[in-house]
HTML snippet that shows the backbone in 3Dmol.js (N, CA, C, O; Angstrom):
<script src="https://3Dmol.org/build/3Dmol-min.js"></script>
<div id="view" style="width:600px;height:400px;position:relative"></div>
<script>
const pdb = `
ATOM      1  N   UNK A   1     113.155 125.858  83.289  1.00  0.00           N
ATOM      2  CA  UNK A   1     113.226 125.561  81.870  1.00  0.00           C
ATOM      3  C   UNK A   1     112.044 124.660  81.493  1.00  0.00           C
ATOM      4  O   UNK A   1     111.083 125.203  80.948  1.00  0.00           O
ATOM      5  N   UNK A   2     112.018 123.585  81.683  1.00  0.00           N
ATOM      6  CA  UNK A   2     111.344 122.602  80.877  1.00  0.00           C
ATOM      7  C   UNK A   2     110.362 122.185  82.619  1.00  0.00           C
ATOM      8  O   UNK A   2     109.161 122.420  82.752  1.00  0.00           O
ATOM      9  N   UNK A   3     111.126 121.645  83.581  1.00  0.00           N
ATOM     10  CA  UNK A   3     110.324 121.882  84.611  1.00  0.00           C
ATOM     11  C   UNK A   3     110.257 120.331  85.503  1.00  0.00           C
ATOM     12  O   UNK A   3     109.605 120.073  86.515  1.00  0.00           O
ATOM     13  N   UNK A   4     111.070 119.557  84.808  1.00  0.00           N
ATOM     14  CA  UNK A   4     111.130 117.995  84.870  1.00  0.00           C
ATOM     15  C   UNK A   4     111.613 117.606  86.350  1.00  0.00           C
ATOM     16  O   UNK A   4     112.705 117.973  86.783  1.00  0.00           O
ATOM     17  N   UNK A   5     111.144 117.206  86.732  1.00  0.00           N
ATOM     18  CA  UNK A   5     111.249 117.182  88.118  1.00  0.00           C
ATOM     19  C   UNK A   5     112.909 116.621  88.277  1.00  0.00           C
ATOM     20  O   UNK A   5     113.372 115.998  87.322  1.00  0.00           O
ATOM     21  N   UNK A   6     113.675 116.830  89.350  1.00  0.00           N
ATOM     22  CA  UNK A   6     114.923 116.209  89.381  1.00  0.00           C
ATOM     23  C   UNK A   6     115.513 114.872  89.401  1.00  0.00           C
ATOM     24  O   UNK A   6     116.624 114.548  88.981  1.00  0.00           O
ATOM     25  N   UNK A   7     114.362 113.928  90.102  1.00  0.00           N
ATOM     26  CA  UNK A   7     114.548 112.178  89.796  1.00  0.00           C
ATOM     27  C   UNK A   7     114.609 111.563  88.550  1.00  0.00           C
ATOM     28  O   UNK A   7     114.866 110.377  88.339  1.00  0.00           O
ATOM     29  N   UNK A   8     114.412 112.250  87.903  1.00  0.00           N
ATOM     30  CA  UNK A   8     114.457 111.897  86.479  1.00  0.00           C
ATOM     31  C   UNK A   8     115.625 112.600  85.631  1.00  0.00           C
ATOM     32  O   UNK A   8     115.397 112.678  84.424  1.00  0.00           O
ATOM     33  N   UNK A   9     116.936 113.163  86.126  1.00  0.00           N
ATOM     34  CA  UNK A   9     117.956 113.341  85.711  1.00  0.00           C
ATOM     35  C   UNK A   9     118.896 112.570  84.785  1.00  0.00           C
ATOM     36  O   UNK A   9     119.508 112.725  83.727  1.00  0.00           O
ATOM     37  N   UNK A  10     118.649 111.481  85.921  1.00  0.00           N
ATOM     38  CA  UNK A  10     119.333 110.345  84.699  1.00  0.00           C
ATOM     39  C   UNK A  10     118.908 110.393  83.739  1.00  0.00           C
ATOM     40  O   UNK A  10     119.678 110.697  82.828  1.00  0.00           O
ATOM     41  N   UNK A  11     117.667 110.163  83.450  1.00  0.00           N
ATOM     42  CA  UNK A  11     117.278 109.949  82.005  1.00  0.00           C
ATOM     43  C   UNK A  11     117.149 111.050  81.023  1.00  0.00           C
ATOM     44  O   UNK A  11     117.018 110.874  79.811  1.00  0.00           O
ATOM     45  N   UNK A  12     117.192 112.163  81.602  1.00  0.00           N
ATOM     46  CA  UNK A  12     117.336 113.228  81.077  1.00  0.00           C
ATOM     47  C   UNK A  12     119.343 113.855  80.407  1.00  0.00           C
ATOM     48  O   UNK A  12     119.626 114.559  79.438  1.00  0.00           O
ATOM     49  N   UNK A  13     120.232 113.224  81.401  1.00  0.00           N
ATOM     50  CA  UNK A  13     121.345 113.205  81.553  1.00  0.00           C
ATOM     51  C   UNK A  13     121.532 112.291  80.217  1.00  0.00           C
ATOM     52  O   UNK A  13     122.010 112.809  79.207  1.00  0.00           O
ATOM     53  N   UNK A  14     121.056 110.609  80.235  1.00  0.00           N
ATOM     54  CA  UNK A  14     120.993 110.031  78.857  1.00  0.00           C
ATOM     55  C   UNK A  14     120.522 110.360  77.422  1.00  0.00           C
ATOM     56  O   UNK A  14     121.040 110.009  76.362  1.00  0.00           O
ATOM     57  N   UNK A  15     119.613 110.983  77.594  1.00  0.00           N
ATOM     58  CA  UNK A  15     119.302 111.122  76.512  1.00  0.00           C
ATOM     59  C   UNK A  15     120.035 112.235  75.673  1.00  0.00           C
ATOM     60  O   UNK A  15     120.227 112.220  74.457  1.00  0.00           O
ATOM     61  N   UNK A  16     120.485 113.413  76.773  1.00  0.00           N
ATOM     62  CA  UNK A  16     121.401 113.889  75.857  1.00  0.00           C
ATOM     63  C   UNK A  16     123.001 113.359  76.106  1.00  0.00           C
ATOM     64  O   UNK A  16     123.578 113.696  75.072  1.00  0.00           O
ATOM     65  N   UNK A  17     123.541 112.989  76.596  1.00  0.00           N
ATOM     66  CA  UNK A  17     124.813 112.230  76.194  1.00  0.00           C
ATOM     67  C   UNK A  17     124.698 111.383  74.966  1.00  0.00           C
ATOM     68  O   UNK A  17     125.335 111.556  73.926  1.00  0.00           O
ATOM     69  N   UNK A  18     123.727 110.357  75.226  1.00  0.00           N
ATOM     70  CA  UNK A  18     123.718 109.651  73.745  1.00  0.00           C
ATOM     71  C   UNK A  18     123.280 110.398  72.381  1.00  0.00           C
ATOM     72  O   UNK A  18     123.323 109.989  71.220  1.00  0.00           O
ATOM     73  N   UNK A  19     122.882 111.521  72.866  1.00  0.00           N
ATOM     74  CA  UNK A  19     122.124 112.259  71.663  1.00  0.00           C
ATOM     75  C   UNK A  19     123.294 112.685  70.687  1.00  0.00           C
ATOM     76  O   UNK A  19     123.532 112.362  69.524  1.00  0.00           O
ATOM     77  N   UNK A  20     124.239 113.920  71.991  1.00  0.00           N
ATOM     78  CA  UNK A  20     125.488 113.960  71.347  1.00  0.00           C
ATOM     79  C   UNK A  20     126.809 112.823  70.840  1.00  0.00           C
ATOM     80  O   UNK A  20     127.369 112.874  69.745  1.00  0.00           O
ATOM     81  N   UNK A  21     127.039 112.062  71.683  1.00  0.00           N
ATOM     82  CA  UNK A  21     127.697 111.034  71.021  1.00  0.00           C
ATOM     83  C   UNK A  21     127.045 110.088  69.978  1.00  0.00           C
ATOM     84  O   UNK A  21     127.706 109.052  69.896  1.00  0.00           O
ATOM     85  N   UNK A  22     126.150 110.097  69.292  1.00  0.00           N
ATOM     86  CA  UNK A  22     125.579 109.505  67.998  1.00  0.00           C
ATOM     87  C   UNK A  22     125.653 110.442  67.526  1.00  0.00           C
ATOM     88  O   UNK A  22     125.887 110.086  66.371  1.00  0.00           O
ATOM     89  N   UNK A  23     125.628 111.857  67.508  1.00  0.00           N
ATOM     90  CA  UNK A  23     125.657 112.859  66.538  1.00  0.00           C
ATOM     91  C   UNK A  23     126.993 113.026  66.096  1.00  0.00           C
ATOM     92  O   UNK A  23     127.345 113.298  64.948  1.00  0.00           O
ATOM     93  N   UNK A  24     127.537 112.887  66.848  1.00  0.00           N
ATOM     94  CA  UNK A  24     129.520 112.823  66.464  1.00  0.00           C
ATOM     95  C   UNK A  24     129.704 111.269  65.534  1.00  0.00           C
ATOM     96  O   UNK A  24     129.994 110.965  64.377  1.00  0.00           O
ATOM     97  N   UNK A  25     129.490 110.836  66.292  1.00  0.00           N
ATOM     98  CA  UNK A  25     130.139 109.196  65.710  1.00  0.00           C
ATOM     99  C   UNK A  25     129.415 109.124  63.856  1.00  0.00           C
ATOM    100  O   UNK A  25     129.927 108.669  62.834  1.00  0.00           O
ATOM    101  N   UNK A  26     128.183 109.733  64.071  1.00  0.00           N
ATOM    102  CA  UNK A  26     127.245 109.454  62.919  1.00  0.00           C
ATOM    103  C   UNK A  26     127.752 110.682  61.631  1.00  0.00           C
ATOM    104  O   UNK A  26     127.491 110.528  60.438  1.00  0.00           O
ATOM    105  N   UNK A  27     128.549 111.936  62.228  1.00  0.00           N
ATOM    106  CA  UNK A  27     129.124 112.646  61.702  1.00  0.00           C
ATOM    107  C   UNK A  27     130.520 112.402  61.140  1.00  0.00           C
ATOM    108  O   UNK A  27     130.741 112.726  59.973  1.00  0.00           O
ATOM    109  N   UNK A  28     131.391 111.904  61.820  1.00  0.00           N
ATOM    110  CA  UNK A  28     132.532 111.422  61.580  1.00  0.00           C
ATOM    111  C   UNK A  28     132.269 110.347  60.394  1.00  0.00           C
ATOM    112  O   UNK A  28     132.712 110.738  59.314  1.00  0.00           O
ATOM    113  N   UNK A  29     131.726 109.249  60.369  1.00  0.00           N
ATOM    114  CA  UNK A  29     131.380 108.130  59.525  1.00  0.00           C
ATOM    115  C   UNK A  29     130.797 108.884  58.490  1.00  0.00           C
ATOM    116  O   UNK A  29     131.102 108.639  57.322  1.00  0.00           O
ATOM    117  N   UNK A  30     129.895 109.883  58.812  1.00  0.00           N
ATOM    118  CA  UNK A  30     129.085 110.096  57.281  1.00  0.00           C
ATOM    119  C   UNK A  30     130.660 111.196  56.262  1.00  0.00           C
ATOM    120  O   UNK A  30     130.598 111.290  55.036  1.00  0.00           O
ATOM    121  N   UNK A  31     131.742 111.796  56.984  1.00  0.00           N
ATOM    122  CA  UNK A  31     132.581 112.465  56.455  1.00  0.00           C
ATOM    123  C   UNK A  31     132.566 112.298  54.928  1.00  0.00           C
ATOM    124  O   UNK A  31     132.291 113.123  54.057  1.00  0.00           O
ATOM    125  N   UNK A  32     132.941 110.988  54.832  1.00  0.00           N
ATOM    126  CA  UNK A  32     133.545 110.794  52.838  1.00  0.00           C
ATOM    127  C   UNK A  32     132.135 111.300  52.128  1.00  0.00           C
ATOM    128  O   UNK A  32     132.299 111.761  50.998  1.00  0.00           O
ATOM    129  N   UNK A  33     130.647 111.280  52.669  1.00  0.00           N
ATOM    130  CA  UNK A  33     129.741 111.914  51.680  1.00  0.00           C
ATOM    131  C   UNK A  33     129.656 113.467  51.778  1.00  0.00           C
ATOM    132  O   UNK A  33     128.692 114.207  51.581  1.00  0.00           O
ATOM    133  N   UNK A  34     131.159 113.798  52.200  1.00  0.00           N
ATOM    134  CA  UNK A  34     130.723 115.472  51.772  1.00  0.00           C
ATOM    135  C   UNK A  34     130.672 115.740  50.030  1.00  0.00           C
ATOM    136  O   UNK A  34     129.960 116.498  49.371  1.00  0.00           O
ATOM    137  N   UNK A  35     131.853 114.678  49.577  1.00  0.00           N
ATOM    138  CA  UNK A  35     131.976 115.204  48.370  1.00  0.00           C
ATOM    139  C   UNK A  35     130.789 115.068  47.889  1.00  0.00           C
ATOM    140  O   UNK A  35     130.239 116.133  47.610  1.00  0.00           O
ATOM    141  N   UNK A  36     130.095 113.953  47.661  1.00  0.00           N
ATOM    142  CA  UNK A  36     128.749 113.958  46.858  1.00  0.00           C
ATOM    143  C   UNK A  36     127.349 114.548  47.307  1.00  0.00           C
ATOM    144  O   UNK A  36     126.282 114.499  46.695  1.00  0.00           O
ATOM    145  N   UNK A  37     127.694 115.241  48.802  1.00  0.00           N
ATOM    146  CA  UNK A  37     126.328 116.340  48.168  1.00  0.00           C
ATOM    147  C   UNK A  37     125.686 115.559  49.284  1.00  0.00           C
ATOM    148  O   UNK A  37     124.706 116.256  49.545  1.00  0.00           O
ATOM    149  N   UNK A  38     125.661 114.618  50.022  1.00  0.00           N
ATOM    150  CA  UNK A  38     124.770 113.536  50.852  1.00  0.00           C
ATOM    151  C   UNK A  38     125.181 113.616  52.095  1.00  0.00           C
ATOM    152  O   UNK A  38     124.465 113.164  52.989  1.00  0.00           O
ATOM    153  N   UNK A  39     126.137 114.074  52.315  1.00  0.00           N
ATOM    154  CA  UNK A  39     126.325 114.028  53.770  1.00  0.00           C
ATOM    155  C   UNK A  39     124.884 114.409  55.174  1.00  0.00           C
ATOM    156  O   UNK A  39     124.679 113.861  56.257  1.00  0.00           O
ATOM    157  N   UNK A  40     124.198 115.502  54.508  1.00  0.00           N
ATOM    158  CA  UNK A  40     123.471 115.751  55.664  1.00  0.00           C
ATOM    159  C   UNK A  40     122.085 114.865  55.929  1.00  0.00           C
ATOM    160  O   UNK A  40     121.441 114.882  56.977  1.00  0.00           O
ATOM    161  N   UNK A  41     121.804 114.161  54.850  1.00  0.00           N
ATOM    162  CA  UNK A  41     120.526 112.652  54.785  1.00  0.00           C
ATOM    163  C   UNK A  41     121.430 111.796  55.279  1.00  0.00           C
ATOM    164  O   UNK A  41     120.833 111.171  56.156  1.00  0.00           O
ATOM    165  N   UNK A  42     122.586 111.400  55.204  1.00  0.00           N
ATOM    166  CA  UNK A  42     123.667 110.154  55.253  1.00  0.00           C
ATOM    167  C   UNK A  42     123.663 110.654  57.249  1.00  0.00           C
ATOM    168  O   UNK A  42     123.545 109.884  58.202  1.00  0.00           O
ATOM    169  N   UNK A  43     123.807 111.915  57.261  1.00  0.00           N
ATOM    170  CA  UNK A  43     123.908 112.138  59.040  1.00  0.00           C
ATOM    171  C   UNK A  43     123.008 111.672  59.424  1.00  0.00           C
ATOM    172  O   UNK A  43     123.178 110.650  60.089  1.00  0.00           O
ATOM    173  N   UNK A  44     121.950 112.044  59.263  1.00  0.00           N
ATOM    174  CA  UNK A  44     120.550 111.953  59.568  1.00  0.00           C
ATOM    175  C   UNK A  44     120.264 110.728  60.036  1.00  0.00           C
ATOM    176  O   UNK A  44     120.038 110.426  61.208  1.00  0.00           O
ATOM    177  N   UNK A  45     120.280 109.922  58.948  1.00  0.00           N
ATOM    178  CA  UNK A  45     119.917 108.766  59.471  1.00  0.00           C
ATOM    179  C   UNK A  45     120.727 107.313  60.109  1.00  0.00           C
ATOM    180  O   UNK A  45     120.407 106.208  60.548  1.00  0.00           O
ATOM    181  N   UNK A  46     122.360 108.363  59.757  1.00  0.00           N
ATOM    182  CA  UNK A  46     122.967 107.342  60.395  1.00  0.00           C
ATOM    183  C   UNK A  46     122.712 107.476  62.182  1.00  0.00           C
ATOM    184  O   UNK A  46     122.409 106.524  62.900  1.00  0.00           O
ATOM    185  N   UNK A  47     122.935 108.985  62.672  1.00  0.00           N
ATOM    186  CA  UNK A  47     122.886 109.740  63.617  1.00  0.00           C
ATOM    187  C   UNK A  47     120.934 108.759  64.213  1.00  0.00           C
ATOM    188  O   UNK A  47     120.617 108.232  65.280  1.00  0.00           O
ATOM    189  N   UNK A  48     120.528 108.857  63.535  1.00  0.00           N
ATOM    190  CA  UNK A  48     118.694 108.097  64.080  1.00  0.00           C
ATOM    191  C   UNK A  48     118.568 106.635  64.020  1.00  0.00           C
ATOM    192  O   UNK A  48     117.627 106.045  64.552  1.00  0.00           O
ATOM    193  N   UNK A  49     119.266 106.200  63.542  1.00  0.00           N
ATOM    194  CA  UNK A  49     119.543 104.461  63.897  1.00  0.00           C
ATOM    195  C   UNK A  49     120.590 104.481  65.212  1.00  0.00           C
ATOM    196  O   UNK A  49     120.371 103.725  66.159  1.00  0.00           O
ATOM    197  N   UNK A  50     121.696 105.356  65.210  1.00  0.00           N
ATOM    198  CA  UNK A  50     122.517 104.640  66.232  1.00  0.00           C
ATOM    199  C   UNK A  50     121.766 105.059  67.585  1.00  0.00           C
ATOM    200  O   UNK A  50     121.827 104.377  68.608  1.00  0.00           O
ATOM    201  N   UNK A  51     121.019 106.313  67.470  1.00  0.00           N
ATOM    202  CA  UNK A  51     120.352 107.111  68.460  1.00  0.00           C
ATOM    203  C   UNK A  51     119.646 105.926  69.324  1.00  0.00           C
ATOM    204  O   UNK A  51     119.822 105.500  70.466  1.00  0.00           O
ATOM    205  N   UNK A  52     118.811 105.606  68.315  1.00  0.00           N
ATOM    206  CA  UNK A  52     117.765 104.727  68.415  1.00  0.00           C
ATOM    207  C   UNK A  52     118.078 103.553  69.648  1.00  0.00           C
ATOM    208  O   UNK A  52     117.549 103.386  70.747  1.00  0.00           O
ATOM    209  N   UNK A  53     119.155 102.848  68.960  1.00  0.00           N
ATOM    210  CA  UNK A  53     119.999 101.579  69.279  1.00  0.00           C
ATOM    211  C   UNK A  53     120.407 101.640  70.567  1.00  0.00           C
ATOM    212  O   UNK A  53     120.110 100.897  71.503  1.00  0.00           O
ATOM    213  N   UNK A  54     121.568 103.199  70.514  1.00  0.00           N
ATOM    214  CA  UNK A  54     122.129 103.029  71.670  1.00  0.00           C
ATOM    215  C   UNK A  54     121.353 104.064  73.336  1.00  0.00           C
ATOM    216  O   UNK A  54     121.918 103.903  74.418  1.00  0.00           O
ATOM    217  N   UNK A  55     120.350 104.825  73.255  1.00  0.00           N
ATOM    218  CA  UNK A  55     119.366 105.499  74.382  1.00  0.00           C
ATOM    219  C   UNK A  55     119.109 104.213  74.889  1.00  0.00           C
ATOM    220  O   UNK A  55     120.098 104.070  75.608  1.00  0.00           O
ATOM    221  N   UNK A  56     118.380 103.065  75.016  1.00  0.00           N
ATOM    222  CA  UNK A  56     118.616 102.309  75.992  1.00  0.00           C
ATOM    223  C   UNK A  56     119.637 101.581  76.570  1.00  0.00           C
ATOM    224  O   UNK A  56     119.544 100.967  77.633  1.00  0.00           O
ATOM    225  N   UNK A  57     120.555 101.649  75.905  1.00  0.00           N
ATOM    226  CA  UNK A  57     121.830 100.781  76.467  1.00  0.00           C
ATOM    227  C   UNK A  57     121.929 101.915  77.530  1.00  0.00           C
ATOM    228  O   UNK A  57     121.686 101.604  78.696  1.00  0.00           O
ATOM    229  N   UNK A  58     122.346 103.524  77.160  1.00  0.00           N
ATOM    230  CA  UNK A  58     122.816 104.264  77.789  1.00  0.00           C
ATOM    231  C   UNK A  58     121.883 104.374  78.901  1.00  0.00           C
ATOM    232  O   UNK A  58     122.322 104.753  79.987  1.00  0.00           O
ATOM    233  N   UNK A  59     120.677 104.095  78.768  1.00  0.00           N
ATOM    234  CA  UNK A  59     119.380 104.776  80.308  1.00  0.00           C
ATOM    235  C   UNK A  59     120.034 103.079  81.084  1.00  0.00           C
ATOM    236  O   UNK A  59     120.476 103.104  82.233  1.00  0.00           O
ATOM    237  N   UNK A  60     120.001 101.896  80.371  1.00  0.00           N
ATOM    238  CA  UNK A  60     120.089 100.758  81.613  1.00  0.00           C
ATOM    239  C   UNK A  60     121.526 100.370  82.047  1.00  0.00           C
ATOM    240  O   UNK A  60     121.683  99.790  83.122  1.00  0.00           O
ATOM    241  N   UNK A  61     122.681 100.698  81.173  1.00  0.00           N
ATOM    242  CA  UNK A  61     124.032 100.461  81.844  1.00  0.00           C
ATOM    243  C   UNK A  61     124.142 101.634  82.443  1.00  0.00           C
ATOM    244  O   UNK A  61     125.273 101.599  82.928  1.00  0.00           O
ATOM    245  N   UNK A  62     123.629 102.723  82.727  1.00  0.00           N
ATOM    246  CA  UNK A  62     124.368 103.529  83.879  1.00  0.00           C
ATOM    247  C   UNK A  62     124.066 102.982  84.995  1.00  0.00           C
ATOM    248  O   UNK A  62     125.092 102.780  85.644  1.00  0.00           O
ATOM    249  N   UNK A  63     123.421 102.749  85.360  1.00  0.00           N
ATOM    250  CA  UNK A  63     123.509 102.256  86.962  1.00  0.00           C
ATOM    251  C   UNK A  63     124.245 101.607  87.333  1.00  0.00           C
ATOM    252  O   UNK A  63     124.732 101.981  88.400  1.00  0.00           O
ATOM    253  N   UNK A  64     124.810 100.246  86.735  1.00  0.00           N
ATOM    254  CA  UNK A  64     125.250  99.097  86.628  1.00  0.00           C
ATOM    255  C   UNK A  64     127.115  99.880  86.503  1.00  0.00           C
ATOM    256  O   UNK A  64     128.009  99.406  87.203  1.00  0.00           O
ATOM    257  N   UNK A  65     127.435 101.278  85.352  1.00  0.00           N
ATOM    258  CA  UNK A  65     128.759 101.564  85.282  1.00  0.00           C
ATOM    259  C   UNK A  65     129.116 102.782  86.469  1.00  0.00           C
ATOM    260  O   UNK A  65     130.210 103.154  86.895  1.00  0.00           O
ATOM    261  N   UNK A  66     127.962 103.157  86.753  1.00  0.00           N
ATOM    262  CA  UNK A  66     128.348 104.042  88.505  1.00  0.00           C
ATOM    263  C   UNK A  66     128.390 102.834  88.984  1.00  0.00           C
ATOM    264  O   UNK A  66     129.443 102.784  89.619  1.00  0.00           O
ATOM    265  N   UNK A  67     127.825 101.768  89.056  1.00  0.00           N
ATOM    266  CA  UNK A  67     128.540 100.962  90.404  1.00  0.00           C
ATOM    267  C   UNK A  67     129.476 100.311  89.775  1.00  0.00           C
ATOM    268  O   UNK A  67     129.693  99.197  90.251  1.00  0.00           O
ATOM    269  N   UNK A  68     129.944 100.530  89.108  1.00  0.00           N
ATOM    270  CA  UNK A  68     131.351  99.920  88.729  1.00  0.00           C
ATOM    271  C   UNK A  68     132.318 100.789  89.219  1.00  0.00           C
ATOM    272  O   UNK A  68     133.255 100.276  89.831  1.00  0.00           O
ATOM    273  N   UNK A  69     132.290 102.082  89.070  1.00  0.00           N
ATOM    274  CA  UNK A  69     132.718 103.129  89.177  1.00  0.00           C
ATOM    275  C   UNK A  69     133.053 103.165  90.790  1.00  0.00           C
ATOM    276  O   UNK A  69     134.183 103.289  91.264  1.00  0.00           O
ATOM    277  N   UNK A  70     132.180 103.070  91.315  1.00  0.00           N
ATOM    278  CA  UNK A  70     132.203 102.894  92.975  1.00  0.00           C
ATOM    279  C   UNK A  70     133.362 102.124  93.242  1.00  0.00           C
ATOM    280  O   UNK A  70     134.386 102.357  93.885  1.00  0.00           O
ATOM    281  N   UNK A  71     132.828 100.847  92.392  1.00  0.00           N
ATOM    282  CA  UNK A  71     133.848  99.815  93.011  1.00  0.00           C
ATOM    283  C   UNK A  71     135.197 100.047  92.718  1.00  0.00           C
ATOM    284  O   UNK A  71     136.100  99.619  93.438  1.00  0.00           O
ATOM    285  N   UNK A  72     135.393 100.729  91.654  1.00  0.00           N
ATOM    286  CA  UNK A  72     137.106 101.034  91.324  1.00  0.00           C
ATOM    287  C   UNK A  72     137.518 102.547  91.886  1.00  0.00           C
ATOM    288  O   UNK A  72     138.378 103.180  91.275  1.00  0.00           O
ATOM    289  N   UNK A  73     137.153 102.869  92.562  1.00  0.00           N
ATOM    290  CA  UNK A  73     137.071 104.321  93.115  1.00  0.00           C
ATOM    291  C   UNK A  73     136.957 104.238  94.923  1.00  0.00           C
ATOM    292  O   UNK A  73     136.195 103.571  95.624  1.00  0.00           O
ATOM    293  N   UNK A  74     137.821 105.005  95.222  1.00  0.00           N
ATOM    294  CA  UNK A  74     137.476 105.322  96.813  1.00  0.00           C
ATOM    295  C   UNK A  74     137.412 106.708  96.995  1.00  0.00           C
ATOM    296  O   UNK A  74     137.801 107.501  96.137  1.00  0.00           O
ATOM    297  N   UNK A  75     136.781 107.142  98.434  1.00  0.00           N
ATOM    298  CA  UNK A  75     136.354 108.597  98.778  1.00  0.00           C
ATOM    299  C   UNK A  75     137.766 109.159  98.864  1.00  0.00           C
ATOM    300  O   UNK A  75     138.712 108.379  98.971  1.00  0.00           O
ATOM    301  N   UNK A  76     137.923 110.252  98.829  1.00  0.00           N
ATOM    302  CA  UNK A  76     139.250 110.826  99.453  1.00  0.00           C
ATOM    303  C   UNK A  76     139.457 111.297 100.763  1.00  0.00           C
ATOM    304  O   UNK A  76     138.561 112.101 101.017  1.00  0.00           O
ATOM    305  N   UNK A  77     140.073 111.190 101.516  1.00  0.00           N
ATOM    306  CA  UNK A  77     139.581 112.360 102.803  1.00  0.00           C
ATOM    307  C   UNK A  77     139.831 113.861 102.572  1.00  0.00           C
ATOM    308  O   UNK A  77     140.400 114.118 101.511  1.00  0.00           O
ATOM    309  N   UNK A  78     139.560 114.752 103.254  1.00  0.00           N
ATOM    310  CA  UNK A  78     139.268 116.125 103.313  1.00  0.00           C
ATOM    311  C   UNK A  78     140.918 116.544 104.307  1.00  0.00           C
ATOM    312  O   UNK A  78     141.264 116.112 105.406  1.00  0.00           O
ATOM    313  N   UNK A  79     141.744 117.670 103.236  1.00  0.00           N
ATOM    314  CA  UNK A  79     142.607 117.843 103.544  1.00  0.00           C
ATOM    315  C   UNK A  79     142.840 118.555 104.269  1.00  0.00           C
ATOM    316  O   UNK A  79     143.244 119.495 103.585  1.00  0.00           O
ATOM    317  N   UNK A  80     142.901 118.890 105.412  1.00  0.00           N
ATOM    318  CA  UNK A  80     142.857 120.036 106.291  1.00  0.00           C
ATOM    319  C   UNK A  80     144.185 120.455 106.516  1.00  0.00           C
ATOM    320  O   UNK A  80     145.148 119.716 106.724  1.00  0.00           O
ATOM    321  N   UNK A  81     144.175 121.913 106.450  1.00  0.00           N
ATOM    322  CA  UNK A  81     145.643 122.826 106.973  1.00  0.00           C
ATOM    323  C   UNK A  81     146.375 122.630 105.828  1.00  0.00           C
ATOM    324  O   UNK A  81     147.588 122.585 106.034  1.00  0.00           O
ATOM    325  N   UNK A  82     145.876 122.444 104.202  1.00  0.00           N
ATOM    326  CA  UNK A  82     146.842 122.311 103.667  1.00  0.00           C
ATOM    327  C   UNK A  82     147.037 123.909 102.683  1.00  0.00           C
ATOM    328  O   UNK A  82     146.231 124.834 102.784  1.00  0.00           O
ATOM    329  N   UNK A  83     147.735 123.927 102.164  1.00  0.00           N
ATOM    330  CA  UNK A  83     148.496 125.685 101.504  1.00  0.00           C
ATOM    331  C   UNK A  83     148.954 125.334 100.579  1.00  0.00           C
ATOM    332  O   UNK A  83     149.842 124.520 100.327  1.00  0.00           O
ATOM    333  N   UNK A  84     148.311 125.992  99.982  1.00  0.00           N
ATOM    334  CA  UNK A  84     148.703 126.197  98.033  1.00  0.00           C
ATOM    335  C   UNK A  84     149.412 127.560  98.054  1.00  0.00           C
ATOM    336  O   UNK A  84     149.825 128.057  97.006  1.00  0.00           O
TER     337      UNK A  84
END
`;
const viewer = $3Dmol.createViewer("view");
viewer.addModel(pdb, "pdb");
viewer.setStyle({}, {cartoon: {color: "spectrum"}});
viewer.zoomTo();
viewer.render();
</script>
């Protein structure tokens, strides 16, 4: 596709998670300007401020919430001989 080498997932992984969750959140909030005709400038730029704001939170707390994640999480073992 694009060709981005794989170490750079994360940030590739961030940018669209936050992309879509500011596009929702910024959608939901802009709702009440359907009636007047504004909703899709009102998305826009609500959706490009929060974008803005929140792509670095999201590229520097992941590391920091996988190892959180670690820490509240254990491996499982591998079930052998078992029948579904």
């Amino acid at each position: 596709m694009f060709g981005i080498p794989r170490r750079f997932s994360h940030f590739v992984y961030g940018v669209i998670q936050s992309c879509l969750t500011c596009g929702l959140a910024a959608g939901i909030a802009s709702l009440p300007f359907l009636d007047t005709g504004s909703f899709t400038l009102h998305w826009l730029r609500s959706w490009l401020l929060a974008w803005l704001m929140m792509l670095p939170i999201v590229l520097f707390a992941a590391p920091a919430i996988r190892q959180l994640t670690d820490l509240l999480t254990r491996e499982e073992a591998p079930q052998r001989g078992r029948r579904v």
